[in-house]
PyMOL Python script that loads the backbone (N, CA, C, O; Angstrom):
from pymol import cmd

cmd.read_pdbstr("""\
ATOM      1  N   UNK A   1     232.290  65.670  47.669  1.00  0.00           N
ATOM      2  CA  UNK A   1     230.860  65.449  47.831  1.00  0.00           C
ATOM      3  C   UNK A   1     230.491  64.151  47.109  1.00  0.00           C
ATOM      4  O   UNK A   1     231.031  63.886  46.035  1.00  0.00           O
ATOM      5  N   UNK A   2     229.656  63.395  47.621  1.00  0.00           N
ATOM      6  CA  UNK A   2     229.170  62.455  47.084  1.00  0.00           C
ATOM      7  C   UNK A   2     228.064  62.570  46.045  1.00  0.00           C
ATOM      8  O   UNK A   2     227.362  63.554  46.274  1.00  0.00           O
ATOM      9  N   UNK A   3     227.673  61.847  44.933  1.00  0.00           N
ATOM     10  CA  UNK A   3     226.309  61.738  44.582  1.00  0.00           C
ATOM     11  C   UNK A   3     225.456  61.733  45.415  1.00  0.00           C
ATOM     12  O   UNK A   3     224.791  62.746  45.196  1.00  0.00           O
ATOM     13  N   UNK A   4     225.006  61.154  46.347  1.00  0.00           N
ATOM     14  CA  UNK A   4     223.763  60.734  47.301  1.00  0.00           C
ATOM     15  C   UNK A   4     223.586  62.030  48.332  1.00  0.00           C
ATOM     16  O   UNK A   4     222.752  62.191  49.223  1.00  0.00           O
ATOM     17  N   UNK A   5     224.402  62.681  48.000  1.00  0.00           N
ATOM     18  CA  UNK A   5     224.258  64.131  48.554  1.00  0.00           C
ATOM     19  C   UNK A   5     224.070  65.341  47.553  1.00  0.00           C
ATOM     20  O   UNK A   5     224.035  66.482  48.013  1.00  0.00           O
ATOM     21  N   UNK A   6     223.982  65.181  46.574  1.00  0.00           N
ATOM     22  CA  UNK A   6     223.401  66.283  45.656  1.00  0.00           C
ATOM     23  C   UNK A   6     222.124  66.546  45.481  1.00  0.00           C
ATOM     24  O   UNK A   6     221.326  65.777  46.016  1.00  0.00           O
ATOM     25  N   UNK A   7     221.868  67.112  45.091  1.00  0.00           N
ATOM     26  CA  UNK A   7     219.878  68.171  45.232  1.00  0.00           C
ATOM     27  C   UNK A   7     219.483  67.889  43.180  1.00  0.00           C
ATOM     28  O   UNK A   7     220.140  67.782  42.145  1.00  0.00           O
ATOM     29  N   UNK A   8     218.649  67.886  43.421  1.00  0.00           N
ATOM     30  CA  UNK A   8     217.741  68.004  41.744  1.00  0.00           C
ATOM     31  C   UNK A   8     218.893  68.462  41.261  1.00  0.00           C
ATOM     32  O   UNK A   8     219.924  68.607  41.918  1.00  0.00           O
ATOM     33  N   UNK A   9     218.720  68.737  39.914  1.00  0.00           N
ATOM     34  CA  UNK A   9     219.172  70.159  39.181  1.00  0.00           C
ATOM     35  C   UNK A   9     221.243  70.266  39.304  1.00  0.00           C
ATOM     36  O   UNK A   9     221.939  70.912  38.519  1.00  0.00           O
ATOM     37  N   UNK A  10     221.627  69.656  40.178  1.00  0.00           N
ATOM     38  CA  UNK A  10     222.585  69.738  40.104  1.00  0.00           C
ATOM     39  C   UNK A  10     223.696  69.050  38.896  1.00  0.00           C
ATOM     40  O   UNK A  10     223.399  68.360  37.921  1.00  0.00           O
ATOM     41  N   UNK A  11     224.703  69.390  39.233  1.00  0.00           N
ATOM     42  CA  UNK A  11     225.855  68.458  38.294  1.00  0.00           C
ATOM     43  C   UNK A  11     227.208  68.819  38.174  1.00  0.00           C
ATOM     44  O   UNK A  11     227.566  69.969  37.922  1.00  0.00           O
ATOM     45  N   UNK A  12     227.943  67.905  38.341  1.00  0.00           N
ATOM     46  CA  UNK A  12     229.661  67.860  38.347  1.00  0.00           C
ATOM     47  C   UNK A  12     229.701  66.575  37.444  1.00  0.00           C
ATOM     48  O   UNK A  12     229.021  65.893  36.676  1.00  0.00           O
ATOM     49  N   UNK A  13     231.190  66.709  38.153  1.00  0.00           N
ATOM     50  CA  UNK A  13     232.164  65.689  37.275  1.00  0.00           C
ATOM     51  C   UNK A  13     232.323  64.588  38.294  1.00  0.00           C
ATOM     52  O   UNK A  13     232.524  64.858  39.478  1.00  0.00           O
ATOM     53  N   UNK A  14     232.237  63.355  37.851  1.00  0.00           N
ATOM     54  CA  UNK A  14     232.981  62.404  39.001  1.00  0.00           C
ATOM     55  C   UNK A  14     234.223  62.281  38.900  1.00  0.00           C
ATOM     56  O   UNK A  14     234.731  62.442  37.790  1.00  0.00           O
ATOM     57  N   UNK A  15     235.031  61.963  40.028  1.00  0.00           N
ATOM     58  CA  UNK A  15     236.063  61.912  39.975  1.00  0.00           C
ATOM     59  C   UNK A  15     236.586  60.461  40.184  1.00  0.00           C
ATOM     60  O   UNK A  15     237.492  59.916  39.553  1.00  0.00           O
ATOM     61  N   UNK A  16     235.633  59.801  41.471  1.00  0.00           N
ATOM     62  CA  UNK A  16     235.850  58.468  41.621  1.00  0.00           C
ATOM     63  C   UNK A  16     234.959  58.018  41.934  1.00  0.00           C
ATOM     64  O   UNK A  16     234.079  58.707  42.451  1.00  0.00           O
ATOM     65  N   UNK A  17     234.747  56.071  41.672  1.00  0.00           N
ATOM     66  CA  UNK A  17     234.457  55.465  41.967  1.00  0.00           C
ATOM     67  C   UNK A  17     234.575  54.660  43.135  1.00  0.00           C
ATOM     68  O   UNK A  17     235.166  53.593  42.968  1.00  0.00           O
ATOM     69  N   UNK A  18     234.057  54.975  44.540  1.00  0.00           N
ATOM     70  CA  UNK A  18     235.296  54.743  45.502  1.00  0.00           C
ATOM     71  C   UNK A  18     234.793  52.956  46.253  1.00  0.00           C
ATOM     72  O   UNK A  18     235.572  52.506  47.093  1.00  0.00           O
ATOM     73  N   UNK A  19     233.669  52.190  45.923  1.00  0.00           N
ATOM     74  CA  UNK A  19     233.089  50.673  46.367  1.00  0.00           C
ATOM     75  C   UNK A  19     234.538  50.154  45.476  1.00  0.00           C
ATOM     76  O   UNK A  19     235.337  50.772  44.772  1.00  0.00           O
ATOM     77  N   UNK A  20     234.414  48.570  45.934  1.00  0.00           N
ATOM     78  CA  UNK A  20     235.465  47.696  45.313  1.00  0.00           C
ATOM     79  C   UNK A  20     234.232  46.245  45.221  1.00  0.00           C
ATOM     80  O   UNK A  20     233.165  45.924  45.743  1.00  0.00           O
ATOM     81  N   UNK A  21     235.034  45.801  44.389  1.00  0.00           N
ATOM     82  CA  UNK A  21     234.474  44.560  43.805  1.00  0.00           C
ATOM     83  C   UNK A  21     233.024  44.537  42.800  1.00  0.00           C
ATOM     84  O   UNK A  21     232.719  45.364  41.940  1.00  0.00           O
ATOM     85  N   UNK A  22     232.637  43.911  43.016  1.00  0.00           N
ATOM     86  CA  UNK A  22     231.419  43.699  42.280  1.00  0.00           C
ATOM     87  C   UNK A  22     230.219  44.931  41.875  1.00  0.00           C
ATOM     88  O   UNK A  22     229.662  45.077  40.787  1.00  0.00           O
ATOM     89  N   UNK A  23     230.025  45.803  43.228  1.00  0.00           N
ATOM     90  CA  UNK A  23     229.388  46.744  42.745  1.00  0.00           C
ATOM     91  C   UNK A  23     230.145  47.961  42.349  1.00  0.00           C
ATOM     92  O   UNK A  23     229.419  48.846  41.897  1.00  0.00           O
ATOM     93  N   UNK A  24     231.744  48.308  42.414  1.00  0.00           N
ATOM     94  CA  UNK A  24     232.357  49.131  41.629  1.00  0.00           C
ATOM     95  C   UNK A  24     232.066  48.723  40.124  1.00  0.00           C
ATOM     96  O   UNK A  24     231.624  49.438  39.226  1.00  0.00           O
ATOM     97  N   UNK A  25     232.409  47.461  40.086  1.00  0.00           N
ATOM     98  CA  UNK A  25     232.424  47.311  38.465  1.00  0.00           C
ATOM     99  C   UNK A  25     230.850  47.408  37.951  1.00  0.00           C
ATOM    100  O   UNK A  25     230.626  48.213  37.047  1.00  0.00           O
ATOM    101  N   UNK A  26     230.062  46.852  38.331  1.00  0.00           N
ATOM    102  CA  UNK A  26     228.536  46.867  37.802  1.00  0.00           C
ATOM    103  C   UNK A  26     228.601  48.433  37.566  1.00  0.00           C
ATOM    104  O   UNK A  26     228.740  48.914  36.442  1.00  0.00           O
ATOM    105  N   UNK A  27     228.464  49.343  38.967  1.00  0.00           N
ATOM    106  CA  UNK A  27     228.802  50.981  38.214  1.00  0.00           C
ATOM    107  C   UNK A  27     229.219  51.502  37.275  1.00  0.00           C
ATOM    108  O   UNK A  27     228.512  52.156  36.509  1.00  0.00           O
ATOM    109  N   UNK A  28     230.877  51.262  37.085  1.00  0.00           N
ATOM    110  CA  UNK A  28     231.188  51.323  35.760  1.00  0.00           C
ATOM    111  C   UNK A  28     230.899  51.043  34.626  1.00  0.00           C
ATOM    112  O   UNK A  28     231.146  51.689  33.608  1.00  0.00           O
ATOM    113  N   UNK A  29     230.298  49.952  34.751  1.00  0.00           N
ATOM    114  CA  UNK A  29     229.934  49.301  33.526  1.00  0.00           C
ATOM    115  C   UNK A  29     228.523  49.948  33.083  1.00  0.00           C
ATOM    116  O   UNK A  29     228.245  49.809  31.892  1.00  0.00           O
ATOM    117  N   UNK A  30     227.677  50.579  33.828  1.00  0.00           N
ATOM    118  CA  UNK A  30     226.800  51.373  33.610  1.00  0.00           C
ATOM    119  C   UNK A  30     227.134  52.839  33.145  1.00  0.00           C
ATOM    120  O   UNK A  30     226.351  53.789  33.122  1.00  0.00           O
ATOM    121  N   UNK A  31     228.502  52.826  32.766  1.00  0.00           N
ATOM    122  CA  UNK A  31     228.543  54.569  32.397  1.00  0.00           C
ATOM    123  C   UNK A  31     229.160  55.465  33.557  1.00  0.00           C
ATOM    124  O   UNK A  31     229.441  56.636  33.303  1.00  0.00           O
ATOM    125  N   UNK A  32     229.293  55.142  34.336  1.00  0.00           N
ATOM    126  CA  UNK A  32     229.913  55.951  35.825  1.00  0.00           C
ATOM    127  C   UNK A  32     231.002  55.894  35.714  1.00  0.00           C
ATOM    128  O   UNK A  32     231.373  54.893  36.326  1.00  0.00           O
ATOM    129  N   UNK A  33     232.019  56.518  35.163  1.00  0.00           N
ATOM    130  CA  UNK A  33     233.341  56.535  35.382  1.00  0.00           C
ATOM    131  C   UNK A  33     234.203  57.542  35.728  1.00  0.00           C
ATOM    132  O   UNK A  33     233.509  58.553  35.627  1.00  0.00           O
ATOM    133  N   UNK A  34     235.507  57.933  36.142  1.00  0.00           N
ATOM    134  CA  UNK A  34     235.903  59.357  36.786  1.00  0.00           C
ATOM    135  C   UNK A  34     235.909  59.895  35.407  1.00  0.00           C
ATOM    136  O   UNK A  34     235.990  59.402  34.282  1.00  0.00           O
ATOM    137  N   UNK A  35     235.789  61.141  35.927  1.00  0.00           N
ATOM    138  CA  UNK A  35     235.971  62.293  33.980  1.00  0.00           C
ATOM    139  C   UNK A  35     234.374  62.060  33.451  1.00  0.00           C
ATOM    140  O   UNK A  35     234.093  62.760  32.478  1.00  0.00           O
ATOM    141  N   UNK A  36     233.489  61.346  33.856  1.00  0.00           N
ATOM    142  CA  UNK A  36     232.530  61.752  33.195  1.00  0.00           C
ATOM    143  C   UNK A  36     231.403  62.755  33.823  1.00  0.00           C
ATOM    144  O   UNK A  36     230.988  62.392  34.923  1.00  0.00           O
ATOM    145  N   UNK A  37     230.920  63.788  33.374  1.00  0.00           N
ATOM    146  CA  UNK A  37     229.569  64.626  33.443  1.00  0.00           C
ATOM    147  C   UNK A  37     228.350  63.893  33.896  1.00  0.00           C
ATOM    148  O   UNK A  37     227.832  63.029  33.187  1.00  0.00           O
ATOM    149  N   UNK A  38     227.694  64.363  35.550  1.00  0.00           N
ATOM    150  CA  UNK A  38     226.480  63.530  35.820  1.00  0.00           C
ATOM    151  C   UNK A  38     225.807  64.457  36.456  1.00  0.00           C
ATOM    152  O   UNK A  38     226.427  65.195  37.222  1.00  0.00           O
ATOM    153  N   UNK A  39     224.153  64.646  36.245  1.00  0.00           N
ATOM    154  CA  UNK A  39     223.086  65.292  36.626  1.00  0.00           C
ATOM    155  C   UNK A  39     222.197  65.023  37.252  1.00  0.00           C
ATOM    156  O   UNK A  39     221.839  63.980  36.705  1.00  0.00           O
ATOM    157  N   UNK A  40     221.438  65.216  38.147  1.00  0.00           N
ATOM    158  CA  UNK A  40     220.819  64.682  39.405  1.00  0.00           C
ATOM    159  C   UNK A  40     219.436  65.252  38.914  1.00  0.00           C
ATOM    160  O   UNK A  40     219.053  66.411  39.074  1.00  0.00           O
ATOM    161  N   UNK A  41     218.783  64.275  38.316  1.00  0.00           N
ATOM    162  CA  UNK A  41     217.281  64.819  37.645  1.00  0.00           C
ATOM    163  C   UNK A  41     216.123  64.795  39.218  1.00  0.00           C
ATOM    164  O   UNK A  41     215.402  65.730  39.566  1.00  0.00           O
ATOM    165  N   UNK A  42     216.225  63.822  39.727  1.00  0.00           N
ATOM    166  CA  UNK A  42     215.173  63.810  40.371  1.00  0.00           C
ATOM    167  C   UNK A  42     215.250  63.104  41.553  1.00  0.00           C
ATOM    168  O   UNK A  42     215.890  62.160  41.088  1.00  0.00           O
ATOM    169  N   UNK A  43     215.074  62.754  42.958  1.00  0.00           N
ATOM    170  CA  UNK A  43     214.973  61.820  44.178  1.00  0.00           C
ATOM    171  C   UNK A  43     213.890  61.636  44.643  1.00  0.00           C
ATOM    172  O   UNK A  43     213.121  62.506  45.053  1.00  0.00           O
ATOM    173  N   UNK A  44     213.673  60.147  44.620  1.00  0.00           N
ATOM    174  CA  UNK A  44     212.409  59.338  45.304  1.00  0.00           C
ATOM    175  C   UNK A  44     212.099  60.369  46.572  1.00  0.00           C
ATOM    176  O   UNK A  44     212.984  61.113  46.994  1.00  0.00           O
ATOM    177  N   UNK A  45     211.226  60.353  46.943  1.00  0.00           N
ATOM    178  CA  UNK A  45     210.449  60.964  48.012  1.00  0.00           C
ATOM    179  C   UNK A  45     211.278  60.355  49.743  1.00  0.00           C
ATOM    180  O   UNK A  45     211.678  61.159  50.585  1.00  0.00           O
ATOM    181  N   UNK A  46     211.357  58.925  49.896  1.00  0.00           N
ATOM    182  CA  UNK A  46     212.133  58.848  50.406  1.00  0.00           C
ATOM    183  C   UNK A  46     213.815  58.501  50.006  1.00  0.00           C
ATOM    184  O   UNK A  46     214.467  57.672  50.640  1.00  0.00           O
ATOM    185  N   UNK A  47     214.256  59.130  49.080  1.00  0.00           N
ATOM    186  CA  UNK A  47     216.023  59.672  48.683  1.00  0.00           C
ATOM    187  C   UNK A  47     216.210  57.959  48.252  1.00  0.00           C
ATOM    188  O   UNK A  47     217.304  57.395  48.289  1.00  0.00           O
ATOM    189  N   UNK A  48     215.205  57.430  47.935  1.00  0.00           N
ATOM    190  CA  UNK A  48     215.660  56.247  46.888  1.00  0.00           C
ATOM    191  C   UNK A  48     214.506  55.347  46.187  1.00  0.00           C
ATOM    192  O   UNK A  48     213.527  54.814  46.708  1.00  0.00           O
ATOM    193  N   UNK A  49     215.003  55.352  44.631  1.00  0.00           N
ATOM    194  CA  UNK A  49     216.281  55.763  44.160  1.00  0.00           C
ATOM    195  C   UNK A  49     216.312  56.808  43.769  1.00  0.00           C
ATOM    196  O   UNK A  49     215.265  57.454  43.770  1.00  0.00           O
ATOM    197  N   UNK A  50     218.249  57.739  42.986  1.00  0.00           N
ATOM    198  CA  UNK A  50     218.464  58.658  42.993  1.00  0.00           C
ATOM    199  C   UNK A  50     218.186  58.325  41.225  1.00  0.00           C
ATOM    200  O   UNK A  50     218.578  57.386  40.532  1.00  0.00           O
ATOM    201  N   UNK A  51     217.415  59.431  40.915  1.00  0.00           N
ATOM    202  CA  UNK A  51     217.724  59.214  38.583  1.00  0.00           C
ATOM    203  C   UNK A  51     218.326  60.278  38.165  1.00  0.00           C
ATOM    204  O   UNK A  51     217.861  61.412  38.055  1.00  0.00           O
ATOM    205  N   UNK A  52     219.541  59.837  37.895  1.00  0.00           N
ATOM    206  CA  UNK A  52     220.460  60.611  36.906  1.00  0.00           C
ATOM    207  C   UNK A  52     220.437  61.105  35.703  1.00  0.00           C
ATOM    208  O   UNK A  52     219.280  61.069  35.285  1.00  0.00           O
ATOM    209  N   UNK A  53     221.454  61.730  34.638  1.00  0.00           N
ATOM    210  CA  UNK A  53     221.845  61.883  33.728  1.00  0.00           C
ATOM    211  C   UNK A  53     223.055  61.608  33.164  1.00  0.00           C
ATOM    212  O   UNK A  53     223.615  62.672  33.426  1.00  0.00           O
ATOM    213  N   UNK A  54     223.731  61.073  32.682  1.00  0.00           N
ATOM    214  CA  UNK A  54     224.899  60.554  32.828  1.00  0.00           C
ATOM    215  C   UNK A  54     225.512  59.997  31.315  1.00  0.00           C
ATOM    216  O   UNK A  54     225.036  58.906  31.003  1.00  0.00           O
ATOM    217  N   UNK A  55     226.123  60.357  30.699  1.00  0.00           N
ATOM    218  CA  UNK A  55     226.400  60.015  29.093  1.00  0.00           C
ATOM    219  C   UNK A  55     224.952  59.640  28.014  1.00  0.00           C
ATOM    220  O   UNK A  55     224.715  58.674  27.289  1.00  0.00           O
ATOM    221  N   UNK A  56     224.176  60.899  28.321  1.00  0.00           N
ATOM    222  CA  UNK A  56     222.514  61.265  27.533  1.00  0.00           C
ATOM    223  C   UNK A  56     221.660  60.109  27.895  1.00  0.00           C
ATOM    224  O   UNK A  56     220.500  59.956  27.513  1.00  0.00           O
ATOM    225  N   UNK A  57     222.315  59.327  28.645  1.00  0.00           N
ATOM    226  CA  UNK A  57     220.467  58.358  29.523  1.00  0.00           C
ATOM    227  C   UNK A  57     220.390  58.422  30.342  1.00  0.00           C
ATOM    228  O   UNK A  57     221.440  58.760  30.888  1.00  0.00           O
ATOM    229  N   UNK A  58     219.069  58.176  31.378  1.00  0.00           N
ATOM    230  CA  UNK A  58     218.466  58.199  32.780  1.00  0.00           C
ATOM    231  C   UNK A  58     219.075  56.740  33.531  1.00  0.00           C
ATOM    232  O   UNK A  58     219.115  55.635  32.991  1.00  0.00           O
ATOM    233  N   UNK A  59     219.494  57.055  34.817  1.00  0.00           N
ATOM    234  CA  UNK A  59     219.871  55.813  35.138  1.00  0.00           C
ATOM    235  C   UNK A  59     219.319  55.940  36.616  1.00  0.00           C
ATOM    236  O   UNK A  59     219.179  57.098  37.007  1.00  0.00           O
ATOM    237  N   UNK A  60     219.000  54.977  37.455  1.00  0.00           N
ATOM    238  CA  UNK A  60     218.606  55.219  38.538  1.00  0.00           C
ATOM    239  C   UNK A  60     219.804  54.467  39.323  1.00  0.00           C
ATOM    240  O   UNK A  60     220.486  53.554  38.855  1.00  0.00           O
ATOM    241  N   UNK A  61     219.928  55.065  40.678  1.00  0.00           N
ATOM    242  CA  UNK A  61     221.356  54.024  40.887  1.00  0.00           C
ATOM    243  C   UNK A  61     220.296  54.311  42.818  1.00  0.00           C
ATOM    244  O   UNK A  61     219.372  55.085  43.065  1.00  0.00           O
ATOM    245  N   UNK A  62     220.894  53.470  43.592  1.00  0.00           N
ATOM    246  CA  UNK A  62     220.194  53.495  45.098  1.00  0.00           C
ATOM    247  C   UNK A  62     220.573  53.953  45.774  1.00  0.00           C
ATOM    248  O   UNK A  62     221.733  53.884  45.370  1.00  0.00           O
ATOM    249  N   UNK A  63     220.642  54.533  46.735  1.00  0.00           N
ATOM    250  CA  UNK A  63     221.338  55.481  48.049  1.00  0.00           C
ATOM    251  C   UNK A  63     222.713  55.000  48.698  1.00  0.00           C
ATOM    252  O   UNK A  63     223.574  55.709  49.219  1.00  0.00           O
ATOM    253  N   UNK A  64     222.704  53.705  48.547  1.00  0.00           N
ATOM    254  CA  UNK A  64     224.333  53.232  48.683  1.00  0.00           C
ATOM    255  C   UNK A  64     225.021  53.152  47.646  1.00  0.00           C
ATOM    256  O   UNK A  64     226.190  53.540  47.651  1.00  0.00           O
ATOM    257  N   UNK A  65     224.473  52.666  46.618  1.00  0.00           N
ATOM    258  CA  UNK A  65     225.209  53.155  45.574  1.00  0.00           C
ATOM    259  C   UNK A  65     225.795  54.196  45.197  1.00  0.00           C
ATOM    260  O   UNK A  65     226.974  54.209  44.843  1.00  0.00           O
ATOM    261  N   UNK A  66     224.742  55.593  45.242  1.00  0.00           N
ATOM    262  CA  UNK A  66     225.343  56.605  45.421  1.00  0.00           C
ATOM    263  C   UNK A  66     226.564  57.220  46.238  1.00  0.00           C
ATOM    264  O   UNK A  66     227.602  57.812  45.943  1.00  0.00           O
ATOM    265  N   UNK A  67     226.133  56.925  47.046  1.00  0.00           N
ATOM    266  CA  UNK A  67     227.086  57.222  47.988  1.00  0.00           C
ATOM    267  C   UNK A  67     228.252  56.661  48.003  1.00  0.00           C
ATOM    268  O   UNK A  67     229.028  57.050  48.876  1.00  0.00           O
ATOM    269  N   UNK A  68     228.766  55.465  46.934  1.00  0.00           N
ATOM    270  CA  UNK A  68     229.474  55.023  46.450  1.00  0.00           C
ATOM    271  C   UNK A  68     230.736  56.284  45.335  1.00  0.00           C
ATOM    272  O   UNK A  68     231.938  56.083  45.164  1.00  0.00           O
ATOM    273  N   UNK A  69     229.998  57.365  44.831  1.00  0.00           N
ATOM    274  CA  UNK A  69     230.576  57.925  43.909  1.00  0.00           C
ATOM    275  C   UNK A  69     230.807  59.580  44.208  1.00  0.00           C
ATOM    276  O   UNK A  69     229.966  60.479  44.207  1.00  0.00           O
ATOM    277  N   UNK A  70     232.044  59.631  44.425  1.00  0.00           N
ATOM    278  CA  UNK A  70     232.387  60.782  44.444  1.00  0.00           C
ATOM    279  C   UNK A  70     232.279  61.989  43.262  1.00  0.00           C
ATOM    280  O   UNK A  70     232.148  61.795  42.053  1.00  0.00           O
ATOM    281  N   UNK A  71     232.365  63.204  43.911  1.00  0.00           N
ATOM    282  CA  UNK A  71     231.574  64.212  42.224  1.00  0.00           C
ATOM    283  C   UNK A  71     231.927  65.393  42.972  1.00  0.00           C
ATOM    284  O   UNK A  71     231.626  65.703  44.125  1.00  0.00           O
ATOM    285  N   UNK A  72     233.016  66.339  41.617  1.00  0.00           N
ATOM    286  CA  UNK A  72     232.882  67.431  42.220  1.00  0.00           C
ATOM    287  C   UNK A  72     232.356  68.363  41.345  1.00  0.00           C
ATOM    288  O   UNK A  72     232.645  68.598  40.172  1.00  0.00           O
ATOM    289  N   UNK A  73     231.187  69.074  42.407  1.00  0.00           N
ATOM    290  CA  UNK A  73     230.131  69.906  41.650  1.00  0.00           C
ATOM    291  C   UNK A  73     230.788  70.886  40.909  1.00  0.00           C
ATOM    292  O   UNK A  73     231.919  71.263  41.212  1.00  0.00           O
ATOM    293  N   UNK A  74     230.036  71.415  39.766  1.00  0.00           N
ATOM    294  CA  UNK A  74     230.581  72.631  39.016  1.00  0.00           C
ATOM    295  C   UNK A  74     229.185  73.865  38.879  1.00  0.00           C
ATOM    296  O   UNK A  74     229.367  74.942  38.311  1.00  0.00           O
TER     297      UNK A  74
END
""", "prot")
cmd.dss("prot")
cmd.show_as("cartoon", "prot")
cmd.util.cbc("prot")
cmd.orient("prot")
């Protein structure tokens, strides 16, 4: 499952980062990495952007972005 497909309230683990180049790394470099814990606080009305939880700060990331990151729910 992707991020950009999860509901409020939810949360897993990512597993991967699956974009290349420039916006893989900007991701990462924001805290998104496989093995880490992420929570889906809230979605724009129209599903962008998505605001997370993700190593104890809010991050907003955009609908392709999301969909950039794989997560398996727990």
């Amino acid at each position: 499952m992707t991020l950009r497909e999860m509901k409020p309230g939810q949360q897993g683990k990512v597993t991967s980062v699956g974009s290349a180049g420039a916006m893989k790394r900007r991701i990462m470099d924001m805290g998104v990495t496989p093995g880490v814990e992420i929570k889906v606080i809230k979605v724009a009305p129209l599903g962008d952007p998505i605001e997370v939880n993700v190593r104890g700060y809010e991050l907003s990331l955009r609908k392709d972005e999301a969909a950039q990151i794989e997560v398996q729910v727990s």
